[in-house]
N, C-alpha and C positions, 0 to 999 in steps of 0.2 A: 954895323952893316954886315961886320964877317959870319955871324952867325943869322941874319936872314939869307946871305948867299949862299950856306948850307943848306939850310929848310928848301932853300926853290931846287937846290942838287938832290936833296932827297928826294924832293918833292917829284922830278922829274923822271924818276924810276918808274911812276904809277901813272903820270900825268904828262909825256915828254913834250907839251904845249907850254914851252915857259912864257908865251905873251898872253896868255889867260890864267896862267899863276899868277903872275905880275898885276894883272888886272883885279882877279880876284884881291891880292893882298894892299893895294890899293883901296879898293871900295869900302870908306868910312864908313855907309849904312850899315855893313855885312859886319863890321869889325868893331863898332858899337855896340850891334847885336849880341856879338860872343860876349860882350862885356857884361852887357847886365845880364846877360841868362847867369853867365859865373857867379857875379854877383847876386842874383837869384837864389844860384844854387847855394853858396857861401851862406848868405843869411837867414833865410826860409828853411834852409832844408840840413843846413850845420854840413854844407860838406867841403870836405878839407885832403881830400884823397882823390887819384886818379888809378884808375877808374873808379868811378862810383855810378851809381843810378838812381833816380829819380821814379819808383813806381805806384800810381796812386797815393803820391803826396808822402810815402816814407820813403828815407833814406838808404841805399844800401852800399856801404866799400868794399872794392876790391875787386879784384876778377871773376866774378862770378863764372861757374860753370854752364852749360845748356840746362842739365839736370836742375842746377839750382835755380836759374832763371825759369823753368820750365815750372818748377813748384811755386817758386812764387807769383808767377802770371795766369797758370793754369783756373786755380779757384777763380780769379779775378773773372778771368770769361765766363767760367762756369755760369758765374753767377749774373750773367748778365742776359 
């Protein structure tokens, strides 16, 4: 529990509502969710790094730049 009690301390920097953090962190649907998207991501998409991205079905790690994101999304609209 001592390191969810940090996450809602951090948390509160951004969100100073800690009875809707609680509630969010709470909500088995939400928290399910994250689970299989990860697991999604993990097995479909081979990713094993944070951050990564998910763009049009390939993989990408790492922190990408704006520039770099920008090159790899750009065509995508382009083309649409």
């Amino acid at each position: 529990l001592q390191a969810f009690d940090a996450v809602l301390e951090l948390a509160a920097v951004l969100a100073p509502d800690r009875q809707a953090l609680e509630a969010c962190a709470a909500d088995e649907v939400l928290l399910d969710g994250i689970v299989r998207m990860k697991q999604e991501g993990e097995q479909k998409y081979g990713v094993d790094s944070t951050p990564s991205f998910v763009i049009n079905g390939r993989s990408y790690a790492g922190a990408l730049s704006p520039a770099e994101l920008a090159r790899i999304i750009d065509p995508l609209l382009a083309s649409r």
